[in-house]
C-alpha positions in Angstrom: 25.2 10.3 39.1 26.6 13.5 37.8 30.3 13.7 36.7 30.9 10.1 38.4 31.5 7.2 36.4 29.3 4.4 36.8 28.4 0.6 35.8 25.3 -0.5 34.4 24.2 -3.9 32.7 22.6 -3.4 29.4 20.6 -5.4 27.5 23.3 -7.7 26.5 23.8 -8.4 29.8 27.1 -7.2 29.5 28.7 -4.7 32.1 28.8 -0.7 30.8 30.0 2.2 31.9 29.4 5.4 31.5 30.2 8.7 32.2 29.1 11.8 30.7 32.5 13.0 29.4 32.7 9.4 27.8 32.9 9.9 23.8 31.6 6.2 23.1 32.0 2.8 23.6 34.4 2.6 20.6 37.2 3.0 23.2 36.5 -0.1 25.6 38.0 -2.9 23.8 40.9 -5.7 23.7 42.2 -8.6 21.2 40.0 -10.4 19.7 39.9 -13.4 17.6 43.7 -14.1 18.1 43.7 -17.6 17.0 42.1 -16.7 13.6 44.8 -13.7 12.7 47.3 -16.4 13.5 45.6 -18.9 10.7 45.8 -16.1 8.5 49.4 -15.2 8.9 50.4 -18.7 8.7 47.6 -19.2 5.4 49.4 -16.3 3.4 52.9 -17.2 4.4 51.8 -20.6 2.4 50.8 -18.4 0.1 53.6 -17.1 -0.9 55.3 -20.5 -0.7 53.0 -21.4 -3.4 53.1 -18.7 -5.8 57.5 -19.1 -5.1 56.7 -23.0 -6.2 54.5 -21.3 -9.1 56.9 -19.3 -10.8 59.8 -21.9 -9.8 58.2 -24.5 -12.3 55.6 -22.4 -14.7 56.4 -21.4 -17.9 54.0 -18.5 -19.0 55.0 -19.3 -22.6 53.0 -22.1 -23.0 49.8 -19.7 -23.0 51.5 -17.4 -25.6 53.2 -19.2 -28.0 52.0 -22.5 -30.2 54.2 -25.6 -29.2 55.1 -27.7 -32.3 55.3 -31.7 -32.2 57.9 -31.6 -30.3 57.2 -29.3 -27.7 58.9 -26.3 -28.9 57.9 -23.0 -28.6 57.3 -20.8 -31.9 58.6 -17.4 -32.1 60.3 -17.5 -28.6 63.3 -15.4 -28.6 66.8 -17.2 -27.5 65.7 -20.2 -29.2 66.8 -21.9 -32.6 62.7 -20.9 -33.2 63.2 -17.7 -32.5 62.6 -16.5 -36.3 59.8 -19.3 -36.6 56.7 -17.5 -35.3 53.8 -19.4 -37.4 52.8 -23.2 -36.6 51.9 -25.2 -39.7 49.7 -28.6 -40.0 51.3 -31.3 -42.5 47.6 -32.1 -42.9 45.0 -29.7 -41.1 42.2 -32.4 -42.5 42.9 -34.2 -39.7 41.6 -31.6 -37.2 38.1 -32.0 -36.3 37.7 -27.8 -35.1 40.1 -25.1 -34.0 39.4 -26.1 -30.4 41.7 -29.3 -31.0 44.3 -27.5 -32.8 44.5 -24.8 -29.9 44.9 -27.6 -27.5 47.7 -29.0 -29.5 46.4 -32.4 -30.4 45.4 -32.3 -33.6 46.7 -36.2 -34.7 48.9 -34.6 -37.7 53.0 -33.4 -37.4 53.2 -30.2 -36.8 56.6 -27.7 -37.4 57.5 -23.9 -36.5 57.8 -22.1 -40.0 58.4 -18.2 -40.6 55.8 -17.7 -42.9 52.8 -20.0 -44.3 52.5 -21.5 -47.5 51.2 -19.2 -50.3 50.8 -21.4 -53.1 49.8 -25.1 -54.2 52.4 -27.5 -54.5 53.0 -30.9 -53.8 55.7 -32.9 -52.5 55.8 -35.2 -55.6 55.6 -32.1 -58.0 58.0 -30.3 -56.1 60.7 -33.3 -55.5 63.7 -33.6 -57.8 62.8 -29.1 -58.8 63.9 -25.7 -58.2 61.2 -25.7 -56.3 62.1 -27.7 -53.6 64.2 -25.4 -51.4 61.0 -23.7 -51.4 59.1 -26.7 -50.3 61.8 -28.1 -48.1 61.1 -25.0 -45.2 58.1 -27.0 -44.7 59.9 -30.1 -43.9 60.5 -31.2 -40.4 64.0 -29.5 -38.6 67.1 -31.2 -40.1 65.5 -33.2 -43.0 67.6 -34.8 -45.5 66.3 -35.8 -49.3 68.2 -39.2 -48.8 65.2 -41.5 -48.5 62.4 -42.4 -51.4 59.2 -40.4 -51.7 57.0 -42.9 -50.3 59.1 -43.5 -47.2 59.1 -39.6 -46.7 55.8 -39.2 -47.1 55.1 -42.6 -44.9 57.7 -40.9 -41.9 55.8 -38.0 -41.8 59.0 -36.0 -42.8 57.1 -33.4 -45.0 53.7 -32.8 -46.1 52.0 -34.2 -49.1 51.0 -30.9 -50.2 51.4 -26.9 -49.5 48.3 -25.2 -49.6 48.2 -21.8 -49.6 47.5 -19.9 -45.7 47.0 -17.4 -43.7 48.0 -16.9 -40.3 45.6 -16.6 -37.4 46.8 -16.4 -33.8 50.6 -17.7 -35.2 49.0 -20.9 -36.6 48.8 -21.5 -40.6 45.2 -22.2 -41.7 44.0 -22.5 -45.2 43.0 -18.9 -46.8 39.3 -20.5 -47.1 36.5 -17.8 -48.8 34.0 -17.6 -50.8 33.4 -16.3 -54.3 29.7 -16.0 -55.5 28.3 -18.6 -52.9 31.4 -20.7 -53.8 34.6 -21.8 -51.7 38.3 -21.1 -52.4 41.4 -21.4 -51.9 43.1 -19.0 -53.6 41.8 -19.6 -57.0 41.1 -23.0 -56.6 38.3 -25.1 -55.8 39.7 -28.4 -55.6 43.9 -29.4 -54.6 45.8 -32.6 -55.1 45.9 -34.1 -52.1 49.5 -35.4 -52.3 48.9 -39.0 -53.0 47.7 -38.8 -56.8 43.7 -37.7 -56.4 42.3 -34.6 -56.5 39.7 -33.1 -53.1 37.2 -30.8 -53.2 37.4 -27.3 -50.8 34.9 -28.3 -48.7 37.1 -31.1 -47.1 39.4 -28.1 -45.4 36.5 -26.6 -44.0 36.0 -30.1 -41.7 39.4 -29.7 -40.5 38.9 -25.8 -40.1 35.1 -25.6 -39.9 35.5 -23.1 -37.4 38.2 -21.1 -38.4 36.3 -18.6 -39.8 34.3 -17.9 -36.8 37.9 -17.4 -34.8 38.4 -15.4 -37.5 35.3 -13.3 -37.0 36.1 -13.2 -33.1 39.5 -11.8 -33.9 38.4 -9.1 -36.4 35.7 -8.3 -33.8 38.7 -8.0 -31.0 40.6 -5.7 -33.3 38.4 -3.5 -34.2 37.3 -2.9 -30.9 40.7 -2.4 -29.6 40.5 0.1 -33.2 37.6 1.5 -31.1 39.6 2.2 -28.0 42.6 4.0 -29.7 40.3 6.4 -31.1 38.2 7.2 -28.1 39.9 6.1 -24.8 40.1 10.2 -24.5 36.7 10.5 -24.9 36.2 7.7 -22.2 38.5 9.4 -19.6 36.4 12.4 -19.9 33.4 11.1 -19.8 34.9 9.1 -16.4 35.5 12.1 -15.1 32.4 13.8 -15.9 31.1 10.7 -14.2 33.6 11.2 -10.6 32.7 15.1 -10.7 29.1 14.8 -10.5 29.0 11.8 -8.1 31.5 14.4 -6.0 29.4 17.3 -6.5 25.8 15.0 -5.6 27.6 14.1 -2.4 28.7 17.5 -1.8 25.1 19.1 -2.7 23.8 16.2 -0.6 25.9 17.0 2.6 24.1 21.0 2.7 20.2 19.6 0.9 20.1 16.4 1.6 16.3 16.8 1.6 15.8 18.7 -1.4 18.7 16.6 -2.9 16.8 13.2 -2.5 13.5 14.5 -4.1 15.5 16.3 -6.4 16.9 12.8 -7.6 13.8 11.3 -7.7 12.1 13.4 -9.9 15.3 13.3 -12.2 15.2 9.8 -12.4 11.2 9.5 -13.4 12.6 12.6 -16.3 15.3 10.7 -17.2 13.3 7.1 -17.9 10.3 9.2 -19.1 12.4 10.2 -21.7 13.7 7.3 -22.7 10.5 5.7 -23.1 9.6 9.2 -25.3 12.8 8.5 -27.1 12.2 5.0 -27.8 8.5 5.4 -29.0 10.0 8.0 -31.6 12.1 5.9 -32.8 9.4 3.2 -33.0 7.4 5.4 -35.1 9.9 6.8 -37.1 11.4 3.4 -38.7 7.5 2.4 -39.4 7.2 2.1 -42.7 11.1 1.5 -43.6 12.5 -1.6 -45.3 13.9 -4.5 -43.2 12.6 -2.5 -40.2 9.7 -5.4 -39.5 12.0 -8.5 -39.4 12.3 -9.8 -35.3 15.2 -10.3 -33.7 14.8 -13.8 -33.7 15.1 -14.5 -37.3 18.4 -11.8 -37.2 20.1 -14.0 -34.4 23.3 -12.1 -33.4 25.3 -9.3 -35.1 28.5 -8.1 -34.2 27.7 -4.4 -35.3 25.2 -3.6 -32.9 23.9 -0.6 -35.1 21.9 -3.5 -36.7 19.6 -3.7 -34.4 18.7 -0.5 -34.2 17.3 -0.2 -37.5 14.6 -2.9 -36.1 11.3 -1.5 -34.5 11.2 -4.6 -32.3 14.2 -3.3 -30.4 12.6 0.1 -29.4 10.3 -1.7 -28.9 11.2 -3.9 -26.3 13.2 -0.7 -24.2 10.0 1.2 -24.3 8.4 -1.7 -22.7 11.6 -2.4 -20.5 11.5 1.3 -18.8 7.6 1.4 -19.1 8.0 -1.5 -16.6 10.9 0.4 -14.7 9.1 3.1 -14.5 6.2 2.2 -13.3 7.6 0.0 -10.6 9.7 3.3 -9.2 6.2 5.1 -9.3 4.5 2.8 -7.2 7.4 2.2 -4.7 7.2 5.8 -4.1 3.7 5.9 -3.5 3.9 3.3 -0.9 7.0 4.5 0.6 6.2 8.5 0.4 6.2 8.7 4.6 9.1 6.0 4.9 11.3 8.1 2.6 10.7 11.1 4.8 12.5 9.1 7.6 15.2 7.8 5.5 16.3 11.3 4.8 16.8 12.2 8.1 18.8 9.5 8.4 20.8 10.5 5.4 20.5 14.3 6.2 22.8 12.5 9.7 24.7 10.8 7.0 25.7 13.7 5.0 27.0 15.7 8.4 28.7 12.8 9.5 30.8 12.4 6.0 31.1 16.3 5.8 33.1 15.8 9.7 34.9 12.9 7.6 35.3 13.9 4.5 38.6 11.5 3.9 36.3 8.7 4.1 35.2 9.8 0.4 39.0 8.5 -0.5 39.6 4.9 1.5 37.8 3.5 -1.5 40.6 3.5 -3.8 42.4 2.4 -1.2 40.1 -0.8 -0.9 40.5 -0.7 -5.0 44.3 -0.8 -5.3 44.1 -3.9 -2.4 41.8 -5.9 -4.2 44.0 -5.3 -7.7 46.7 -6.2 -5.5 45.2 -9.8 -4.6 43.8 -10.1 -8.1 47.2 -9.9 -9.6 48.7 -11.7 -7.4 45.8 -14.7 -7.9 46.0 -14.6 -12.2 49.5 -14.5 -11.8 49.8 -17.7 -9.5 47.2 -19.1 -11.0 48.9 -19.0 -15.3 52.3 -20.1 -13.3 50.2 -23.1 -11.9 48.8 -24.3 -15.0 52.1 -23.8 -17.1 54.3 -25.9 -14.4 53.5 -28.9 -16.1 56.1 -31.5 -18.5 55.7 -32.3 -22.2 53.7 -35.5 -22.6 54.2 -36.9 -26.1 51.8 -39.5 -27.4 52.2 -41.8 -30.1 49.1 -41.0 -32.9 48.6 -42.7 -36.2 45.8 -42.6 -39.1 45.5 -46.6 -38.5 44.0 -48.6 -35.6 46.8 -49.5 -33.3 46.9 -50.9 -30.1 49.5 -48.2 -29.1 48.3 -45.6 -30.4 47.4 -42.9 -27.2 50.3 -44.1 -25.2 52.7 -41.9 -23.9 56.3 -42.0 -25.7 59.8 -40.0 -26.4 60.2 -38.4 -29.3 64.1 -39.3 -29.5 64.1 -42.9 -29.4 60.6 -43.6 -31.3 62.0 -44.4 -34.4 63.8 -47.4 -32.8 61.1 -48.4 -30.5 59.2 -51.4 -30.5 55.7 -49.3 -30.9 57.7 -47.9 -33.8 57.5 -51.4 -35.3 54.1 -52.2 -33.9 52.7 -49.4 -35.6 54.4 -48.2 -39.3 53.4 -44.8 -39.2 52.5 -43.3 -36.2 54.4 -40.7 -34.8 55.3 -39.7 -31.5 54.3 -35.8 -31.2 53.7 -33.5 -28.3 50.1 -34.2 -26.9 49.6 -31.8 -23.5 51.7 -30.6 -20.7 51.0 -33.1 -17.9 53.3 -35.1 -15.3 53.3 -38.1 -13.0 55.2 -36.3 -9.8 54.0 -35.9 -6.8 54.2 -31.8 -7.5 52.0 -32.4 -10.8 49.4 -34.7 -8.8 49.2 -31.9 -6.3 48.2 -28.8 -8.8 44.2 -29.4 -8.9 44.9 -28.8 -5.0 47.0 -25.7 -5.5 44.9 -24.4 -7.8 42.2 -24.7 -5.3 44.0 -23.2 -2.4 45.2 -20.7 -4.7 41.2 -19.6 -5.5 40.6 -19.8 -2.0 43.3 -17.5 -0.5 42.1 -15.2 -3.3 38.4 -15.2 -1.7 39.7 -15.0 2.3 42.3 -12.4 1.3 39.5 -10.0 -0.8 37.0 -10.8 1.8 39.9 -9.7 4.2 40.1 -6.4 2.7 36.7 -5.6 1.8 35.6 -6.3 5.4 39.5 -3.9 6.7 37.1 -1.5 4.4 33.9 -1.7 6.2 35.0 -1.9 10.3 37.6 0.9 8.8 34.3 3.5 8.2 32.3 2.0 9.9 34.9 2.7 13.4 35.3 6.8 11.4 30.9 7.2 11.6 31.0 5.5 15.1 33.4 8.0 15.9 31.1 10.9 15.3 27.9 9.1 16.5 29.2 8.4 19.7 30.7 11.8 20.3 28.1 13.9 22.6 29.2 17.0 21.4 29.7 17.4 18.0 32.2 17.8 16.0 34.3 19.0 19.6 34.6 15.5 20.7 35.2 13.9 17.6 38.4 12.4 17.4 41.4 14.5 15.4 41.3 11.5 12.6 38.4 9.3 12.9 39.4 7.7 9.9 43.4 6.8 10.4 42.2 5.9 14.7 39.3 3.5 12.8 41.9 2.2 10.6 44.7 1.8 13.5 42.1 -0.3 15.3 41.1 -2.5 12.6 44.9 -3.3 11.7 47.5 -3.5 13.8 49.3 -5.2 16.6 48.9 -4.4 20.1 46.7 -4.3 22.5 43.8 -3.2 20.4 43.9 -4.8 17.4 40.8 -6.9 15.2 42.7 -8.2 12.5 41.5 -11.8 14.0 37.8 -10.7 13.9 38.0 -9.5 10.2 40.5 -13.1 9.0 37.4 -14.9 11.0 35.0 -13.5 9.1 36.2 -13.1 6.0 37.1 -17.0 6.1 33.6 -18.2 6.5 32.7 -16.2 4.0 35.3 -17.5 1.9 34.8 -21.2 2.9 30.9 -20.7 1.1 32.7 -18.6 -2.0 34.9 -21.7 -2.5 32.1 -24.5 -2.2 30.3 -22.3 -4.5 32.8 -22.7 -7.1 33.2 -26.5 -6.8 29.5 -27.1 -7.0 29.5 -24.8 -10.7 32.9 -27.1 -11.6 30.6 -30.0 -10.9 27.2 -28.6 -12.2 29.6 -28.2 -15.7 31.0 -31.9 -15.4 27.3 -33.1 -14.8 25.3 -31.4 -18.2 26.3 -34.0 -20.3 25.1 -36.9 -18.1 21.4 -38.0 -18.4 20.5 -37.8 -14.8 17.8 -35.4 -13.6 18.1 -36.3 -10.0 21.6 -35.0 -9.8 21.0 -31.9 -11.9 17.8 -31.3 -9.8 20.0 -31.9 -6.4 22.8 -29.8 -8.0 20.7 -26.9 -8.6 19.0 -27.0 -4.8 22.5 -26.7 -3.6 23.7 -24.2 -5.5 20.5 -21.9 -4.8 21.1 -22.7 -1.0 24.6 -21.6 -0.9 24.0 -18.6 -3.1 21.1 -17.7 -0.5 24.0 -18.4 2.5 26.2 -16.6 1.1 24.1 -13.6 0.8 22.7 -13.9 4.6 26.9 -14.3 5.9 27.7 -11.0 3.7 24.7 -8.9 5.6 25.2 -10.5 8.7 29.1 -10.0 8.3 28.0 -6.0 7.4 26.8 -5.5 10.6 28.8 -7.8 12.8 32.0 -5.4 12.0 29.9 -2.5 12.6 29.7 -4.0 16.1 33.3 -4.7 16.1 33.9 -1.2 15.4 31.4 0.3 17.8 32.2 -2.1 20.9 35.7 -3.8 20.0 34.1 -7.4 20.5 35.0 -11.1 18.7 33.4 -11.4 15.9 30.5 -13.9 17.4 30.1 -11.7 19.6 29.7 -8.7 17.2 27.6 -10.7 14.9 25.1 -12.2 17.6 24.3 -8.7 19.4 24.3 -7.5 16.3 21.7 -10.0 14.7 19.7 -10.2 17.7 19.7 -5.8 17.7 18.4 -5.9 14.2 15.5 -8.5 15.0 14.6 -6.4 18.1 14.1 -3.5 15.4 12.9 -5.4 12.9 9.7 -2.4 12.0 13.2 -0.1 11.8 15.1 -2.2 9.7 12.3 -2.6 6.9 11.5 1.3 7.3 14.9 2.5 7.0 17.7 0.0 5.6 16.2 -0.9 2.4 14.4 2.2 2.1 18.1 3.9 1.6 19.4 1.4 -0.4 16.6 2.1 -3.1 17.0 6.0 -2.9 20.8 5.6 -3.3 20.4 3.2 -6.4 18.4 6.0 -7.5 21.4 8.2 -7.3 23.0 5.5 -8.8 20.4 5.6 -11.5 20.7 9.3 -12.0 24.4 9.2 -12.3 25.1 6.4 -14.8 21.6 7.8 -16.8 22.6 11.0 -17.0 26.0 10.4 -18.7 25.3 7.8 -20.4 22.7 9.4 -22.1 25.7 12.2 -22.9 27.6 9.9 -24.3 25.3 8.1 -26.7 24.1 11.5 -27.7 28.5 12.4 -28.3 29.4 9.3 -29.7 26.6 9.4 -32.2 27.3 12.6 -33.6 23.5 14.2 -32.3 25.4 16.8 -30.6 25.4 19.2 -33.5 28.2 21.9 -31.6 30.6 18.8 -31.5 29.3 16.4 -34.0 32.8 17.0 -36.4 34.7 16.1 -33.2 33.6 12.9 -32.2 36.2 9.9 -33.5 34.8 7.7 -36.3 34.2 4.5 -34.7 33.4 0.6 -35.9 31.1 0.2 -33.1 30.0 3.4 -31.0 28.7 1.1 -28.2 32.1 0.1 -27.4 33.3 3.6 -25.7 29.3 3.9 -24.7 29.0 0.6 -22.5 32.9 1.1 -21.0 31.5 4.8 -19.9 28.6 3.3 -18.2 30.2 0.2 -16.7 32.8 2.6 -15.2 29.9 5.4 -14.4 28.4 2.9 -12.6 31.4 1.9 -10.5 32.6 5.3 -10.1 28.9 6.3 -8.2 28.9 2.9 -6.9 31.7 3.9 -5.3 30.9 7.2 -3.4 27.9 6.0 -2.2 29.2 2.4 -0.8 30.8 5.3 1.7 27.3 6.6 2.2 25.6 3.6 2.8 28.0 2.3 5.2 27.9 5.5 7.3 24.0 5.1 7.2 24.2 1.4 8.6 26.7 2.4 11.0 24.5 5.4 12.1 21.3 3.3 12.1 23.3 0.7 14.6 24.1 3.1 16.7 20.5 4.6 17.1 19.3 1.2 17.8 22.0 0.9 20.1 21.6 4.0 22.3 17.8 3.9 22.2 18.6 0.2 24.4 22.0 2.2 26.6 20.2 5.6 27.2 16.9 7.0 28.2 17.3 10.6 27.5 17.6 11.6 31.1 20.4 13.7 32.4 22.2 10.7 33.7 21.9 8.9 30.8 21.7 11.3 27.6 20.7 9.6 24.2 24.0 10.6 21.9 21.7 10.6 18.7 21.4 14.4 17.3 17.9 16.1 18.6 17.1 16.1 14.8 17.6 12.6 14.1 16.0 11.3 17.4 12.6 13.9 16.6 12.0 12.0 13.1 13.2 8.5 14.0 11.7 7.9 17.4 8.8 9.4 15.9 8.4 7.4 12.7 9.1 4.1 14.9 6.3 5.1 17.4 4.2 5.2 14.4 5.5 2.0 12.7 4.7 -0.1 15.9 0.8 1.5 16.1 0.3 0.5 12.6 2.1 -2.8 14.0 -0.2 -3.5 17.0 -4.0 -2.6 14.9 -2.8 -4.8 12.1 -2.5 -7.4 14.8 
């Protein structure tokens, strides 16, 4: 055969060729999926039509600012409100809980005022005084005192009494606390209400009963926003703490990837081992202590976290929590001591490969900025959807009424017949709705809206994967390495994946992506439904609901692997993507003893880098942000809650190494592919070379002879 090129039928059944200057099968390709990249220009230019509708007809100040009774906005600049920032409740009674009065239909009037009340007064006391211009900014817009008390009062032209406020998220509500297990107002425990009688406190808190707890929620917010002023420094640097030893793991593991991998177990068995030391410490330490024996259940939740810690239940329950950790880690390397020993060969191919690549180590910010791209893009559609509704007004009154609930207009109420019907309702702004065929039609936007979000992240997560996975291909498929390796494996990869011509897969990847994105979507109707369904009696349903959801959750998780490895194939052979994802399946079951060995084997020693990483420094920063570091314990910020900063540093630890070795473990499925692949192309023989590295075909061909021994006795 020598220098000749020459066909061959694989396994596939599909026509090869090779040659023995041929650098890989990566090269052979054509369009694929056309018809599918069409769909998915034609899907986003409708896109775009939609979010133009969106912000044609949404107002995004109907999330921000409180609306009063007659649909005006408080505090909005350019308005005649502009100066009015605060909404206040003639009669906040009448609310049943905040949630009502943040959806704007509490059944009382409601005006745009630049400051709350401060003081008791009532409209009778006030009438006919000096203190009425006071009173009188409490009035509705453009009152007049040219009608009797009881008819103002009866109109619902100003309240029957002022009590004194506070304002929480721009609305008024009444400055309720306690004093020695007692409730006030001010200084008062009881108020006139207006019409002669006297209330007790206690009949606010049914109209605000949960004010206080919004309260709480807010305070909580601010101080940790208080929290992140103070350390967001700190955070950086412990980000980049976290991004400079991900770099330098990779980097040590590209020259020891051997020693690196048993260097990371052990470190990981130290690190939980001393956290279970740690935590048994402090178990024995806070024996003996007051308060340190009550369980968490009778503390129920806290907002200051440091609570707990004062409790010997909580070490408790982490010592057990890494005991178990621990032990399970300890066992999974005893069984998988000779597996692990063939994983890093794969990885010690891994680590040359990225070292030949080394720009691969950066396409995932670039798969970061798309997906913040499509999630802005999404929220921002999705707040112009929901604010593109009209003002509906309804009438509301404190007396049965047949038209009470029906929609009205506020200008000519007062001379309507339901004005008549009903002596003292009022016609006040209820929701933002519509009757239009546009308003009948935004439950569907919305939904199109959450499904071009899924197809278009799908899109660029999978542009991510056939991107790398085309750059390792590169390298695997180049018989003398690095010489034959391309000049930019990773820009040719990417050029391949996206772009039109002749050799283009943009169609493969929309394809993909949009049966991924068709599960995502059903997904998210069955939890809309599974919410609509709690408060209904009927076990069938809930017990139907559930199987479905645990179905498609299982689907959806079978269509990402399978999707993995499909564009693996892509990249490799430049296929459609049933194409790609049938040899590919069909390659993984016909190395089904390789796949357990090798895929998941990797998987658990990079979580244990994973592991290592986010341990390490989080450890750091509990130590720094707990002033336990004696050389800087003076210049650690003073904080409300030190698990604020601690949490954001491991959440973004945790990305940031999640990051760097999604790179990794790409290049090791792309690589294990390929092996699979060759073994069925090649036979070794000068003809027909394997392309595999000698180390890497040594360990693995060795290991899977072994494997299918212990495979044919147990049989």
């Amino acid at each position: 055969m020598g220098g000749e090129r020459q066909h061959y039928y694989g396994k596939h059944g599909t026509p090869q060729k090779y040659d023995p200057t041929f650098k890989g099968p990566i090269y052979h390709r054509g369009c694929t999926d056309v018809i599918c990249c069409v769909f998915l220009l034609l899907a986003i230019v409708g896109y775009v039509a939609v979010g133009i509708i969106a912000w044609t007809h949404g107002d995004p100040r109907k999330v921000i600012y409180p609306t009063d009774s007659r649909g005006e906005f408080c505090g909005q600049k350019g308005t005649k409100n502009a100066n009015k920032s605060y909404l206040f409740y003639f009669n906040i009674v009448k609310c049943a809980s905040p949630l009502v009065l943040l959806e704007f239909q509490c059944p009382t009037p409601q005006i745009c005022v630049e400051k709350c009340p401060n003081r008791f007064l009532t409209y009778l006391k006030a009438h006919g005084t000096q203190e009425f211009e006071y009173y009188k900014q409490f009035c509705v817009p453009g009152f007049k005192q040219n009608k009797g008390v009881a008819e103002v009062l009866r109109d619902g032209d100003c309240p029957a009494v002022l009590i004194p406020s506070k304002p929480l998220v721009q609305r008024c509500f009444p400055a309720i606390h306690a004093y020695k297990g007692v409730l006030m107002v001010g200084n008062e425990t009881s108020y006139e209400d207006g019409h002669g009688s006297r209330k007790n406190i206690t009949d606010l808190v049914e109209g605000a009963k949960k004010a206080n707890g919004v309260l709480e929620a807010r305070h909580l917010a601010m101080r940790i926003f208080e929290d992140y002023t103070v350390s967001w420094y700190w955070i950086v640097i412990g980000l980049v703490i976290a991004m400079v030893l991900s770099l330098l793991f990779i980097i040590l593991l590209r020259f020891l990837a051997g020693i690196m991998v048993w260097v990371m177990i052990v470190m990981v068995i130290l690190v939980l081992g001393y956290g279970i030391f740690h935590c048994y410490m402090e178990y024995s330490r806070l024996r003996g202590e007051a308060g340190s024996d009550i369980s968490l259940v009778d503390l129920g939740f806290q907002t200051d976290l440091r609570v707990y810690l004062h409790l010997r239940q909580t070490w408790m329950a982490f010592m057990i929590i890494l005991s178990i950790l621990e032990a399970i880690i300890i066992l999974l390397l005893i069984f998988l001591r000779k597996r692990i020993l063939i994983a890093i060969a794969l990885i010690k191919e891994a680590s040359r490969a990225v070292g030949y690549v080394m720009c691969s180590m950066l396409y995932p910010l670039v798969t970061f900025l798309l997906l913040c791209l499509c999630i802005a893009y999404w929220a921002s559609t999705a707040i112009f959807l929901s604010t593109s509704n009209e003002a509906v007004y309804k009438i509301f009154s404190d007396t049965d009424c047949q038209a009470v609930g029906k929609t009205c207009n506020p200008v000519n109420f007062s001379s309507s017949n339901e004005s008549r019907l009903c002596p003292g309702a009022h016609c006040q702004f209820a929701f933002y709705g519509g009757e239009s065929t546009y308003h009948r039609a935004l439950l569907g936007l919305q939904i199109f809206n959450a499904f071009m979000f899924f197809w278009l992240a799908n899109f660029v997560l999978a542009l991510g994967q056939v991107t790398l996975a085309g750059a390792f291909a590169s390298y695997y498929w180049a018989l003398k390495k690095p010489d034959d390796l391309p000049a930019f494996p990773l820009f040719s990869a990417f050029g391949r994946a996206l772009r039109w011509g002749p050799r283009y897969h943009t169609g493969s990847l929309a394809f993909g992506s949009l049966i991924l994105a068709i599960v995502q979507i059903i997904r998210v109707i069955l939890e809309y439904l599974d919410q609509r369904l709690k408060a209904a009696e009927n076990k069938f349903a809930k017990f139907l609901m559930t199987c479905l959801k645990c179905c498609f959750w299982c689907l959806e998780k079978f269509i990402k692997f399978l999707n993995r490895n499909a564009y693996i194939m892509i990249a490799i052979y430049g296929t459609n993507f049933c194409t790609s994802a049938r040899n590919a399946f069909f390659l993984l079951m016909r190395n089904i003893i390789r796949v357990a060995v090798l895929d998941k084997v990797t998987d658990f020693l990079f979580l244990l880098g994973k592991l290592l990483i986010v341990g390490s420094v989080g450890i750091l920063a509990f130590f720094f942000f707990t002033h336990r570091i004696r050389i800087v314990q003076d210049t650690a910020p003073p904080l409300n809650y030190y698990w604020v900063p601690i949490l954001t540093v491991i959440v973004g630890s945790y990305l940031i190494a999640h990051g760097f070795f999604s790179v990794y473990g790409m290049c090791v499925d792309t690589l294990f592919l390929c092996f699979c692949e060759d073994l069925e192309r090649n036979d070794g023989s000068q003809e027909r070379p394997y392309f595999m590295s000698p180390e890497l075909r040594d360990i693995l061909l060795k290991g899977s002879a072994e494997e299918g021994k212990r495979a044919e006795v147990e049989e």
